[in-house]
Structures are given as structure tokens and as C-alpha cells.
Backbone as a chain_set.jsonl record, in Angstrom:
{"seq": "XXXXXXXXXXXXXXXXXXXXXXXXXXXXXXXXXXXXXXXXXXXXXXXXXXXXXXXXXXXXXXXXXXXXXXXXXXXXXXXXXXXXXXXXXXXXXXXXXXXXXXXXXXXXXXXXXXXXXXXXXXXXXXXXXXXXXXXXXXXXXXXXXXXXXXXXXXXXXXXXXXXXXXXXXXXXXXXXXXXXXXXXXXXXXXXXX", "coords": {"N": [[88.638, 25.86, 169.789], [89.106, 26.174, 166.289], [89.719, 23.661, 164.045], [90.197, 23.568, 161.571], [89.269, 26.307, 160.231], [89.781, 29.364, 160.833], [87.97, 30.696, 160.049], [85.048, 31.828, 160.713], [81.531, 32.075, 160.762], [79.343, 32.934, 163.249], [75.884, 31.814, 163.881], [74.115, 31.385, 165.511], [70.995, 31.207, 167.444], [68.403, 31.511, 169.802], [67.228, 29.554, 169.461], [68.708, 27.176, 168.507], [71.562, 26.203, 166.751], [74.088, 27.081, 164.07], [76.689, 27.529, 162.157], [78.72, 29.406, 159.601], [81.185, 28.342, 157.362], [84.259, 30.039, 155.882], [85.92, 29.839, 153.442], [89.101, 30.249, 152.824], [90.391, 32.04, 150.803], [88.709, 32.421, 148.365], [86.58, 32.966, 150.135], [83.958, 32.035, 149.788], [81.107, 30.928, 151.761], [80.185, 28.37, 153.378], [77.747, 26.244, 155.147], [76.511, 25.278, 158.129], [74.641, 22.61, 159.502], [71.4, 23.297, 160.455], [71.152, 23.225, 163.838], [69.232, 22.258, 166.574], [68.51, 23.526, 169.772], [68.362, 21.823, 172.835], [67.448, 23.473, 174.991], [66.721, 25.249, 173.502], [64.321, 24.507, 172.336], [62.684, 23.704, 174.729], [62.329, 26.481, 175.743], [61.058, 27.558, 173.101], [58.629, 25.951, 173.922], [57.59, 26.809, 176.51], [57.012, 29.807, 175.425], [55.077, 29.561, 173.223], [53.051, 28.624, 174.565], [53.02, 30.406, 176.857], [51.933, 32.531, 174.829], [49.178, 31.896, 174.697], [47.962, 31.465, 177.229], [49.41, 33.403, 178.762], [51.188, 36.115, 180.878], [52.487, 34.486, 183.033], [53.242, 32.453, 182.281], [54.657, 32.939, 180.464], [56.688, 34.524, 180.99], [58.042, 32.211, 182.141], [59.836, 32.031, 179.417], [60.881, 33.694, 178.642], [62.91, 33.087, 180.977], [63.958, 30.583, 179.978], [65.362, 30.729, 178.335], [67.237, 32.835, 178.939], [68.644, 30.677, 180.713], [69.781, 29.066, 178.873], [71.433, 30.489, 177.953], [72.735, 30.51, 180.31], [73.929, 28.332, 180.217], [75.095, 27.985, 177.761], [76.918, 27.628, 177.091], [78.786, 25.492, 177.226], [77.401, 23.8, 175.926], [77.266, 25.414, 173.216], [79.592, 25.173, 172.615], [80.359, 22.918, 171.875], [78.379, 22.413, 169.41], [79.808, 23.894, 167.862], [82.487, 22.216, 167.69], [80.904, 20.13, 166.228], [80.024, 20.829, 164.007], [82.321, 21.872, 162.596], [83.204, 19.698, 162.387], [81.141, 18.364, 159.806], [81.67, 20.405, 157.992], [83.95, 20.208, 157.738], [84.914, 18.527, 155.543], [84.689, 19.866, 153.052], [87.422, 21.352, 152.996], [90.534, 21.753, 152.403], [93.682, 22.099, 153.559], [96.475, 23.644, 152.8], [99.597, 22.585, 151.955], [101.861, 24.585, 151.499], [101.604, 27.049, 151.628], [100.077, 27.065, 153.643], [96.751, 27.362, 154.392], [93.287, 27.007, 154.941], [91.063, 26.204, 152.428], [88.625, 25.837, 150.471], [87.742, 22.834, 149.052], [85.903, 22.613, 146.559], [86.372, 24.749, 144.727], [88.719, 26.509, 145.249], [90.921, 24.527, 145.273], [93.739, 23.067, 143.743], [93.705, 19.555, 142.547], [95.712, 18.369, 141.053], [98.191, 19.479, 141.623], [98.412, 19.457, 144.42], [98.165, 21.368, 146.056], [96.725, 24.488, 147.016], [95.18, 27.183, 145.232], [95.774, 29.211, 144.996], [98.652, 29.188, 145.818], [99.267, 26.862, 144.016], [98.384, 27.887, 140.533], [95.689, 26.774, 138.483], [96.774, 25.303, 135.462], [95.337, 25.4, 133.063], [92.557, 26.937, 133.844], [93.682, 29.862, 134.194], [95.417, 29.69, 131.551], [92.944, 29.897, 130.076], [91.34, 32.579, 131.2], [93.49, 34.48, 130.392], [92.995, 34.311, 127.397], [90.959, 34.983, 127.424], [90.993, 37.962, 128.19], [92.806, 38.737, 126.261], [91.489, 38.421, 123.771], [89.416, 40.177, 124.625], [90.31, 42.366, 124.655], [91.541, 42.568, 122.479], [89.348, 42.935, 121.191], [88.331, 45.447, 121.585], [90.248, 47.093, 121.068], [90.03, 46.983, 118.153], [87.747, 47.73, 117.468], [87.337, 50.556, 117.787], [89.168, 51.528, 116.024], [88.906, 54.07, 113.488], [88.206, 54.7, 110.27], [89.797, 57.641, 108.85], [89.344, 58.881, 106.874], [86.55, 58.136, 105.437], [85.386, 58.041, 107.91], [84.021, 55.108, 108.605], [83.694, 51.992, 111.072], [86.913, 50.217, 110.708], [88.004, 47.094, 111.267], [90.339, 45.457, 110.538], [93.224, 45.57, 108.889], [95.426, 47.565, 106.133], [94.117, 49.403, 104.852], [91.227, 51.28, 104.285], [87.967, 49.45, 104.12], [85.737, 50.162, 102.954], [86.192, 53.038, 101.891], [88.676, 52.323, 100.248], [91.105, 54.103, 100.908], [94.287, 55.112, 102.709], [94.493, 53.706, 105.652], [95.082, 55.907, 108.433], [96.343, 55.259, 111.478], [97.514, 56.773, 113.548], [97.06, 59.816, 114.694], [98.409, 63.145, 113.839], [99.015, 66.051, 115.878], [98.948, 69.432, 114.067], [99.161, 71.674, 115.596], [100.534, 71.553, 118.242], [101.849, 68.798, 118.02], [101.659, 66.496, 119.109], [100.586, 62.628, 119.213], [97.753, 60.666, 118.287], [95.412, 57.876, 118.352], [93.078, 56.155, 116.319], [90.671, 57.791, 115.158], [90.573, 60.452, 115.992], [88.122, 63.665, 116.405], [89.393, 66.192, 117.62], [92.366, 66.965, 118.819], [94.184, 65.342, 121.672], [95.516, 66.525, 123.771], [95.68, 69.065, 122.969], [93.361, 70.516, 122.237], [92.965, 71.093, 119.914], [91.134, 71.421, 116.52], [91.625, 68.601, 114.067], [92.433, 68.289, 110.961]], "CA": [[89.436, 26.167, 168.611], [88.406, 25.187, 164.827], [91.141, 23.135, 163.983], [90.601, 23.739, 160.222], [89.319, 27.394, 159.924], [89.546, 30.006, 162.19], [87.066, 32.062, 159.714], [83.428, 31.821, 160.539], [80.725, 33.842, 161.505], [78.442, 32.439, 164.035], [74.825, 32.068, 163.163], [73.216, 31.015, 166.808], [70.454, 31.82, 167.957], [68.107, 31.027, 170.949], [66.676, 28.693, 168.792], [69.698, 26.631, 167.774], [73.124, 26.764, 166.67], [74.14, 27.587, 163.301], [77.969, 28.423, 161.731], [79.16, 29.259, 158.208], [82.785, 28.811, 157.244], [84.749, 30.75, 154.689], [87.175, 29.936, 152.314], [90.727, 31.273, 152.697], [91.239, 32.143, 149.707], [87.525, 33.204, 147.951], [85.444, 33.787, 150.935], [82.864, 31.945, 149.875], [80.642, 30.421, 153.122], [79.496, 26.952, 153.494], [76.708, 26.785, 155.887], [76.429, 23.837, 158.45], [73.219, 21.825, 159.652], [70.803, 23.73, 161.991], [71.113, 22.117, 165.497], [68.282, 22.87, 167.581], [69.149, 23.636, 171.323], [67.255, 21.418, 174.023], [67.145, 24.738, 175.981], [65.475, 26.108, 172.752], [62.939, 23.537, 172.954], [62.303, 24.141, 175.673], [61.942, 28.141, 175.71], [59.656, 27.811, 172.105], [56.952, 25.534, 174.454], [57.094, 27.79, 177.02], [56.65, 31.096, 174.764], [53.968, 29.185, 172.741], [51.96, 28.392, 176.243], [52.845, 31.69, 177.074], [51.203, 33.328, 174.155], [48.158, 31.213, 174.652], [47.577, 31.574, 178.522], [49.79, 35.092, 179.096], [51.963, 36.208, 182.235], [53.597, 33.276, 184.077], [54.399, 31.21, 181.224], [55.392, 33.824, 178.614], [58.24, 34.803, 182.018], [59.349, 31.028, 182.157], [60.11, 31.472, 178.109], [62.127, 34.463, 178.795], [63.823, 32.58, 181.941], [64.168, 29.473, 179.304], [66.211, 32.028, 177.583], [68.315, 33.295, 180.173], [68.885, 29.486, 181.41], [70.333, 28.542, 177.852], [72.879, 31.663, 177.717], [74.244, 30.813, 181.359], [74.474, 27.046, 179.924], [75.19, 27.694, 176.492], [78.791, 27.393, 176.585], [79.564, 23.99, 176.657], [76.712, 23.47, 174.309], [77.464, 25.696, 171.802], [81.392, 24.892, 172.138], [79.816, 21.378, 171.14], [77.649, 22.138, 168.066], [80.063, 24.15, 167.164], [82.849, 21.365, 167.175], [79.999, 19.061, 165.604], [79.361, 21.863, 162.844], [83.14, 21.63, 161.914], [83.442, 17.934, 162.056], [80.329, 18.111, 159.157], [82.277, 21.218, 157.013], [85.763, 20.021, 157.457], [85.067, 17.736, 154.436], [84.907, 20.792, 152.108], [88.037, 22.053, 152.961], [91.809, 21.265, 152.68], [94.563, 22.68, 154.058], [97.485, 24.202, 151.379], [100.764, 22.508, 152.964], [102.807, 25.67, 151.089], [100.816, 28.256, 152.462], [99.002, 26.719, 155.437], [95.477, 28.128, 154.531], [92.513, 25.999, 154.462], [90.519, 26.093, 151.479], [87.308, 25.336, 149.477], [88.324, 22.151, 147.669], [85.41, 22.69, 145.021], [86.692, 26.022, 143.402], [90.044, 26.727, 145.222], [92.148, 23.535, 145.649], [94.132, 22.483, 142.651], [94.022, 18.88, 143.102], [96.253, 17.659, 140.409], [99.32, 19.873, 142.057], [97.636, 19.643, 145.915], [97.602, 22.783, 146.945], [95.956, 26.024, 146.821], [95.351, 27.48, 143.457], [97.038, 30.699, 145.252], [99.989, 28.838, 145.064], [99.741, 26.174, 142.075], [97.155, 28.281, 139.729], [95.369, 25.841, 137.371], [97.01, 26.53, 133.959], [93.766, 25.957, 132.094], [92.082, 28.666, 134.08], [95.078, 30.655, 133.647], [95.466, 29.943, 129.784], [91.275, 30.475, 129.725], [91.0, 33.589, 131.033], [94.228, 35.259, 129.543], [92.674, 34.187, 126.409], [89.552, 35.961, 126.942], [91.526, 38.867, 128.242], [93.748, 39.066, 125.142], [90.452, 38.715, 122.694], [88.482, 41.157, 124.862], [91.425, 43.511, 124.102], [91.645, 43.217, 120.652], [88.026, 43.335, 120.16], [88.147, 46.646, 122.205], [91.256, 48.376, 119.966], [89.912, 46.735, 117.017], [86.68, 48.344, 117.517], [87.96, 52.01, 118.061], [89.381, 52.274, 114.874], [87.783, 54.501, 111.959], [88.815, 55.6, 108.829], [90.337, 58.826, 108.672], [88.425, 59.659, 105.565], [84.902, 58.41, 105.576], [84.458, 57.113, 109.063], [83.551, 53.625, 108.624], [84.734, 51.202, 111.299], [87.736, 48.733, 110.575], [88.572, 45.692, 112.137], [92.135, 45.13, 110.36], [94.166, 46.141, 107.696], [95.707, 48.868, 106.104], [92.999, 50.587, 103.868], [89.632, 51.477, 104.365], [87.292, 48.512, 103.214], [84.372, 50.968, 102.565], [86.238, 53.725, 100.458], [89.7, 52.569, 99.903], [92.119, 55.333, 101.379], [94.792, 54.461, 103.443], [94.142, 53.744, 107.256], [95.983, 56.135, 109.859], [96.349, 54.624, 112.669], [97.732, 57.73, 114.969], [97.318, 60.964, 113.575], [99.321, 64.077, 114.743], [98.431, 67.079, 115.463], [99.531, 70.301, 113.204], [99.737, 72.384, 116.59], [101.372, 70.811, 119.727], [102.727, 67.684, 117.357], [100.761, 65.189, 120.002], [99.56, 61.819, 118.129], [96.622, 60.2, 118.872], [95.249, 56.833, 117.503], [92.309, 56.081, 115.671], [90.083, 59.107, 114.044], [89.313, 61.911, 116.796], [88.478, 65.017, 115.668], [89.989, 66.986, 118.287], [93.786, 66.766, 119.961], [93.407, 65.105, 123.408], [96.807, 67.198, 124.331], [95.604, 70.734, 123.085], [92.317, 70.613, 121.782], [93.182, 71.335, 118.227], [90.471, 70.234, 115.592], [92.312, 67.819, 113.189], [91.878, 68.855, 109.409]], "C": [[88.94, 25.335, 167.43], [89.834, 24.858, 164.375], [91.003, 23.145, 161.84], [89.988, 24.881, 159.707], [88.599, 28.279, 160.947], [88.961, 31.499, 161.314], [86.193, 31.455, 159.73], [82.806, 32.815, 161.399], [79.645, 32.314, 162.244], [76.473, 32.726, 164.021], [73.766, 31.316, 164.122], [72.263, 31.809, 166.674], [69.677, 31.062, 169.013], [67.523, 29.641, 171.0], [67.686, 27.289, 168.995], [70.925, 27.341, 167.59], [73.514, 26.524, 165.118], [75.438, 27.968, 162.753], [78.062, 28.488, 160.138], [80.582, 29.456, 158.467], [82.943, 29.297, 155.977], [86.076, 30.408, 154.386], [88.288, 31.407, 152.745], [91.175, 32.021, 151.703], [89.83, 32.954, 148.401], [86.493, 33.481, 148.709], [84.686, 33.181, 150.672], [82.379, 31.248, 150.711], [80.046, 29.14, 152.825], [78.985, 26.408, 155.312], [76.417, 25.404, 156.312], [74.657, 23.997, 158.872], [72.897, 22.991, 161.014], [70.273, 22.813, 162.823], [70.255, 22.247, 166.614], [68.707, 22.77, 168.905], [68.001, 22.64, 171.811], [66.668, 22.734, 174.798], [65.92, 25.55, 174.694], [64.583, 25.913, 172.383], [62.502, 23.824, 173.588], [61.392, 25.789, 176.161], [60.724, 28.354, 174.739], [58.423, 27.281, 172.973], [56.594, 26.633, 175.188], [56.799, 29.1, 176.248], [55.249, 30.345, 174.007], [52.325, 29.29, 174.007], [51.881, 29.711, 176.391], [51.891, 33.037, 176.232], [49.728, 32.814, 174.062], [47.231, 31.808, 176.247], [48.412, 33.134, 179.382], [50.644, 34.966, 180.422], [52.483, 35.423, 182.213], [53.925, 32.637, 183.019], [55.253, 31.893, 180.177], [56.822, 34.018, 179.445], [58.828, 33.454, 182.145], [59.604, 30.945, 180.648], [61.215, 32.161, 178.333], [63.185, 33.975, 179.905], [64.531, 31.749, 181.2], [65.887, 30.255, 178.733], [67.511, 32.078, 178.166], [69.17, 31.969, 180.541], [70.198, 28.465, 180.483], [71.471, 29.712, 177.908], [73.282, 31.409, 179.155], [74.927, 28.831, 181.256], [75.085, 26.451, 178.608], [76.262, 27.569, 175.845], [79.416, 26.198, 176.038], [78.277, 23.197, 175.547], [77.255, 23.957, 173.301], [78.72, 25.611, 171.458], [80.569, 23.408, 170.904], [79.184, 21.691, 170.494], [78.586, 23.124, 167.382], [81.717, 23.072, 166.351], [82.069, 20.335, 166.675], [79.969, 19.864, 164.099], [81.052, 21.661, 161.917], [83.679, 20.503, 161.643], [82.916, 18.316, 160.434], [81.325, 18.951, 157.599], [83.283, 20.825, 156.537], [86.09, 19.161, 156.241], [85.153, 18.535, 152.987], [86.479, 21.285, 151.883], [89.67, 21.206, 152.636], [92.817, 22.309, 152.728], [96.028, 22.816, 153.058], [98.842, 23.498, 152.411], [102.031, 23.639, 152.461], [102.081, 26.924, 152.423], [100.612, 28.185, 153.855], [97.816, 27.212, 155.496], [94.832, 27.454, 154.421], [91.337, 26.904, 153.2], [89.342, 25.447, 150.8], [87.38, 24.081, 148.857], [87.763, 22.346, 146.63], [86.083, 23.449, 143.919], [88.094, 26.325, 143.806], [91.438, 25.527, 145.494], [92.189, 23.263, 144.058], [94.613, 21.009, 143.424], [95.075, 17.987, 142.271], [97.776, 18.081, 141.402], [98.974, 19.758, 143.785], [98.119, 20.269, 146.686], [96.696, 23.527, 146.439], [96.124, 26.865, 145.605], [95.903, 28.944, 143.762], [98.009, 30.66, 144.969], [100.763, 27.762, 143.984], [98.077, 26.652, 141.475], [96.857, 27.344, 138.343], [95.818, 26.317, 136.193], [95.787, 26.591, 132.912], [93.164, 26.8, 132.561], [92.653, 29.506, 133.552], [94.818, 31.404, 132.249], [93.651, 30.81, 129.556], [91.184, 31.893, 129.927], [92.433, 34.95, 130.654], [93.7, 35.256, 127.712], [91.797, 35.268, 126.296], [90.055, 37.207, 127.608], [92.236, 39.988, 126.949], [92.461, 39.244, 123.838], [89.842, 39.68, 122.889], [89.374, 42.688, 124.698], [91.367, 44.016, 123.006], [90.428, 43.635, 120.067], [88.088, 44.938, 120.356], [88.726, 47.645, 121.06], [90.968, 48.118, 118.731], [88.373, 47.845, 116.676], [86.726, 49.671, 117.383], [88.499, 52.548, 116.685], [88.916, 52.93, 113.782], [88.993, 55.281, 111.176], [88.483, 57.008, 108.886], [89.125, 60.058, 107.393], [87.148, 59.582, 105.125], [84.269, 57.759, 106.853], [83.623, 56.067, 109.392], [85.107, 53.017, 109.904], [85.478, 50.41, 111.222], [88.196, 48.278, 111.322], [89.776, 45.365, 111.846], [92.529, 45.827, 109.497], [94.473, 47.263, 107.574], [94.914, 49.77, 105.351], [91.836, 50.148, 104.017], [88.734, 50.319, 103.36], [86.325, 49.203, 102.252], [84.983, 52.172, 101.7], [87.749, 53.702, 99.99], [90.759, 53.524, 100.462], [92.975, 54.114, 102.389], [94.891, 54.396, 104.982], [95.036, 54.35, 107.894], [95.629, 56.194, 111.09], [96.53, 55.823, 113.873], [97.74, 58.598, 113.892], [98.204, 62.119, 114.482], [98.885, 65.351, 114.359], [99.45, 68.438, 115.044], [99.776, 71.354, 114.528], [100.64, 72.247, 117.542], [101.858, 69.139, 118.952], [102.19, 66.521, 118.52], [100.395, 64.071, 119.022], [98.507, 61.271, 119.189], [96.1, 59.254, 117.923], [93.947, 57.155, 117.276], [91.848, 57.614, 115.066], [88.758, 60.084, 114.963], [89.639, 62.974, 116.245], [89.534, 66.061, 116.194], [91.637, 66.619, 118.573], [93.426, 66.713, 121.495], [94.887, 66.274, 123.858], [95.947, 68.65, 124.475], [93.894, 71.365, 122.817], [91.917, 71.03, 119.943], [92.064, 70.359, 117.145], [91.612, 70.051, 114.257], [91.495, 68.047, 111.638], [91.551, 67.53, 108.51]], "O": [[88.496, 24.188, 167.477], [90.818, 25.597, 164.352], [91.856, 22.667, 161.093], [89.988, 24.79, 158.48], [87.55, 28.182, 161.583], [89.191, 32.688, 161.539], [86.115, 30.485, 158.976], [83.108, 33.718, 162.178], [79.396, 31.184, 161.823], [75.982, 33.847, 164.16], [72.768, 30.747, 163.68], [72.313, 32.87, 166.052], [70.129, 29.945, 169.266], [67.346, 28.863, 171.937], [67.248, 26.386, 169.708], [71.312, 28.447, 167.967], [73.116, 25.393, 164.839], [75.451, 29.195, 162.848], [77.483, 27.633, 159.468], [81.145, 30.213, 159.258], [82.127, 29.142, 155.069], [87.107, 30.673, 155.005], [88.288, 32.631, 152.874], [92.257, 32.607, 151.726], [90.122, 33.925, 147.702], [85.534, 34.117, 148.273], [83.857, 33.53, 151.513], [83.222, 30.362, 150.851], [79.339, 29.061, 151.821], [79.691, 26.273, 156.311], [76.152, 24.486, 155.535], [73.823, 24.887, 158.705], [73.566, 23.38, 161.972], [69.383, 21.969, 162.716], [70.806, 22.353, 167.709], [69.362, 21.76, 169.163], [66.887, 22.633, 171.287], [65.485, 22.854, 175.115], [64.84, 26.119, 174.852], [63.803, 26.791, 172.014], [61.512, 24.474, 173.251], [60.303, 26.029, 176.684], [59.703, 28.967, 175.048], [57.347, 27.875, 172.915], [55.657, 27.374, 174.89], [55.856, 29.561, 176.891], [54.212, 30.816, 174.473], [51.206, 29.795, 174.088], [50.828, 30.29, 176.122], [51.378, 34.048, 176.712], [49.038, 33.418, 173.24], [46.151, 32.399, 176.278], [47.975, 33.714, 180.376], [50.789, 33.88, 180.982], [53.24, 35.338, 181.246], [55.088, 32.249, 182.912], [56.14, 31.545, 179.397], [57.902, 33.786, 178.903], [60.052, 33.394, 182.26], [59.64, 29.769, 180.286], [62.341, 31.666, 178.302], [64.325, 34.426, 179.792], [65.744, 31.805, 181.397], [67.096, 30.096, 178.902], [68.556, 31.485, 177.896], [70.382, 32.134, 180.677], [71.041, 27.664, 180.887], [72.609, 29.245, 177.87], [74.271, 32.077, 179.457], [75.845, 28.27, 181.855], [75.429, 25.31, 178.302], [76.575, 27.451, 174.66], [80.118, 25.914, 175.068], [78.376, 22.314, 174.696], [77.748, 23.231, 172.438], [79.123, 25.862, 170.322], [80.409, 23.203, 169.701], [78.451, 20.75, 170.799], [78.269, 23.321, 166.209], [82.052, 23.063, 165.167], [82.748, 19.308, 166.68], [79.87, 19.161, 163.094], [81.024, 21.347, 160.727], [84.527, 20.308, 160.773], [83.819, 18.576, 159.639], [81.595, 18.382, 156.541], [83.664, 20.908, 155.37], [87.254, 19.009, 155.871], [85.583, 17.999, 151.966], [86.83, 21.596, 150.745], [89.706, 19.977, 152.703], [92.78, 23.296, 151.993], [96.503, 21.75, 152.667], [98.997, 23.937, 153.55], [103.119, 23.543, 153.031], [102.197, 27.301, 153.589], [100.855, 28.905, 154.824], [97.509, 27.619, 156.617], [95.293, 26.634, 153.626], [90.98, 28.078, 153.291], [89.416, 24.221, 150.707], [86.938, 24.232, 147.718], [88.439, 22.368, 145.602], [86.321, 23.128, 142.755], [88.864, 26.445, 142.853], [92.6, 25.765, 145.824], [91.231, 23.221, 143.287], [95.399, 20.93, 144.368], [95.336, 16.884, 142.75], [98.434, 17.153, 141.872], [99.913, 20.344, 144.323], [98.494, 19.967, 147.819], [95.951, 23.228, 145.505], [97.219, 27.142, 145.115], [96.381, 29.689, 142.906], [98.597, 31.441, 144.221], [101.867, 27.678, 143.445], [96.998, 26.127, 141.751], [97.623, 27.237, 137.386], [95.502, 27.425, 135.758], [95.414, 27.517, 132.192], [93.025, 27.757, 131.799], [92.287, 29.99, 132.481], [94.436, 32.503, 131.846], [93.351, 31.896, 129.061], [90.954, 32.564, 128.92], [92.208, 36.159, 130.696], [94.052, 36.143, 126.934], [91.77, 36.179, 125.469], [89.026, 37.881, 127.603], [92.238, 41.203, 126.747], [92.563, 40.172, 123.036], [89.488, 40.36, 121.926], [88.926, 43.834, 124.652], [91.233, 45.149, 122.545], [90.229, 44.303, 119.052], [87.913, 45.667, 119.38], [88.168, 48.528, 120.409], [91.508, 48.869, 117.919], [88.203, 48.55, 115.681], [85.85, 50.021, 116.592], [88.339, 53.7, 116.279], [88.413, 52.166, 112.959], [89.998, 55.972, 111.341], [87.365, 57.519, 108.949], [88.585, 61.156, 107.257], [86.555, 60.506, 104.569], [83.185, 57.187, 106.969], [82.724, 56.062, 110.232], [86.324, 53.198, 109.937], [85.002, 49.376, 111.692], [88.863, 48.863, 112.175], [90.471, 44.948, 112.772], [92.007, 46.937, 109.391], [94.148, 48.126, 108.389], [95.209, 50.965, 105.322], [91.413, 48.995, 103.933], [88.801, 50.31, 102.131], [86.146, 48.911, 101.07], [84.313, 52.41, 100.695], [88.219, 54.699, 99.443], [91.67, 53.125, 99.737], [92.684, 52.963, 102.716], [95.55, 55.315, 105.468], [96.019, 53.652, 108.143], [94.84, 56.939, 111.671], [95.86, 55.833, 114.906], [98.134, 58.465, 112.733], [98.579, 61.92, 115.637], [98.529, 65.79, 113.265], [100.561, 68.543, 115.565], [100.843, 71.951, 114.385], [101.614, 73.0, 117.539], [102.258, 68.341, 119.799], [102.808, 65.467, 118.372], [99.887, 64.45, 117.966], [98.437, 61.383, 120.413], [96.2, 59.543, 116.73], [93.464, 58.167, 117.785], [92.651, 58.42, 114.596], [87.555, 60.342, 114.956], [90.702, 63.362, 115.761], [90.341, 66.656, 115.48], [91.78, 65.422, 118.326], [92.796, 67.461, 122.243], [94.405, 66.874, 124.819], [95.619, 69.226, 125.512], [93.442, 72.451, 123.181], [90.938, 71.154, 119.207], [92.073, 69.14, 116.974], [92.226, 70.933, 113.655], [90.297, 67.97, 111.366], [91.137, 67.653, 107.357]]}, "num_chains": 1, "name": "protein.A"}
């Protein structure tokens, strides 16, 4: 049992032993030390020999093999509690929640927990900010003058020929409005005079 996250993916091979853990909370993996097996020592000489001299030694690489998967239990239990000893320093455990966590990007450590459940307010404030600007640039952008199709950014009359800016226009068929300066009616299809 991983006594501080029971998400990883296992990243053995005959070679060695290998885990990444993942964040509770963004997933992202942090990737322990590769642990070379004795058994997989073992198996690379013999396959090396084996590819040198052929037959009999290349079959004790593949036995090597075999020898490590009917012993590889209580090894790889053990590198893999060694692997979460090494990780477990990344992580901390939310005492609201109970999730373990990233400390770099998801622990708030001023409130100490989990920014799931105390969200940094400067993040927060930061990206409502750039939410609320990327908004206005958006509807600010969209708008054109009614009368010579220049775009404005604020006010109420056209910078470029004076007239007065309407904002929603309405249409003379199906009475639909519609903001800025389309030709058509999104309701009926009506071109706007």
C-alpha cells in the first residue's frame, strides 16, 4: 500500500523499477529514481554474452527473466516502497479533503490545504481579471458603427464619422434586436436598412 498516493502508474521493467505519482488534484506525474534490479543485471550480462556467443547463453537471459518475475514481488514491493519514501516529499495531504497533493502548484501553504479547498485569492483575483479584460476586449471589439463601419472601442458616437452608435439594432420584420452592426437578422434573416 502507498501510504500517500494510491495514484501511480508503474514504470518497471526487466531492467529496473520505475513509478510516477500523480497529483490529486492536477494530475501532474513526478517520476522517481530508476532502480536497477540485481536480477536485471544479471539477465543484461547474460543477453549481452548471449548475443556474442548465441544459444545457451542468450536461453539463460531469457531464464534471468523468468527468475526475476517469479522473485520480483518482494523486490518490486520494495523499490516501490523506496520510490515513495523519495516522492512523498512532493506531496501533502489536504486534512479537509484527505487528498494528497503536489505541494509546488496545488497546496496553498499560507491556508494548508488544497487549493481545491482554500483557492489562492491572488490566482483567483489574477485570472478573473484576465477573464473580465479578455471579455471586454472581445465585446469591445465587435462593435461597428452603424453608419460607416469603423470599429469602436467605447462611447456613444462614432469617432471616425460622428453619428450616433447603436448598440442593438432591431429588426423592421420579426422586431428581433441584435447588437453591434450585422447586416442581416440572426432571428429571420432580414437585411437591416
Amino acid at each position: 500500500m502507498i501510504w500517500f498516493a494510491g495514484n501511480y502508474e508503474d514504470l518497471s521493467t526487466d531492467q529496473g523499477y520505475q513509478f510516477k505519482f500523480r497529483c490529486g488534484k492536477c494530475s501532474n506525474g513526478y517520476l522517481s529514481s530508476f532502480k536497477m534490479s540485481k536480477m536485471g543485471l544479471a539477465s543484461s550480462a547474460f543477453r549481452a554474452a548471449g548475443n556474442l556467443f548465441g544459444g545457451i547463453l542468450g536461453g539463460a537471459a531469457n531464464s534471468a527473466y523468468e527468475i526475476q518475475r517469479a522473485v520480483g514481488g518482494p523486490a518490486h514491493d520494495a523499490a516501490l516502497k523506496e520510490a515513495a519514501e523519495e516522492i512523498a516529499k512532493q506531496f501533502k495531504q489536504c486534512s479537509r479533503c484527505g487528498k494528497w497533493v503536489c505541494e509546488p502548484i496545488c497546496w496553498n501553504k499560507k491556508a494548508g490545504l488544497c487549493e481545491a479547498c482554500a483557492p489562492n485569492l491572488e490566482e483567483e483575483k489574477a485570472a478573473a481579471q484576465a477573464q473580465q479584460d479578455a471579455h471586454a476586449a472581445s465585446s469591445q471589439a465587435g462593435i461597428s458603427c452603424a453608419s460607416c463601419g469603423a470599429k469602436v472601442a467605447s462611447g456613444k458616437f462614432c469617432p471616425e464619422c460622428g453619428k450616433p452608435l447603436q448598440l442593438k439594432k432591431r429588426c423592421a420584420k420579426c422586431g428581433a434586436e441584435a447588437e453591434g452592426a450585422p447586416k442581416f437578422c440572426p432571428d429571420c434573416g432580414q437585411k437591416y436598412d
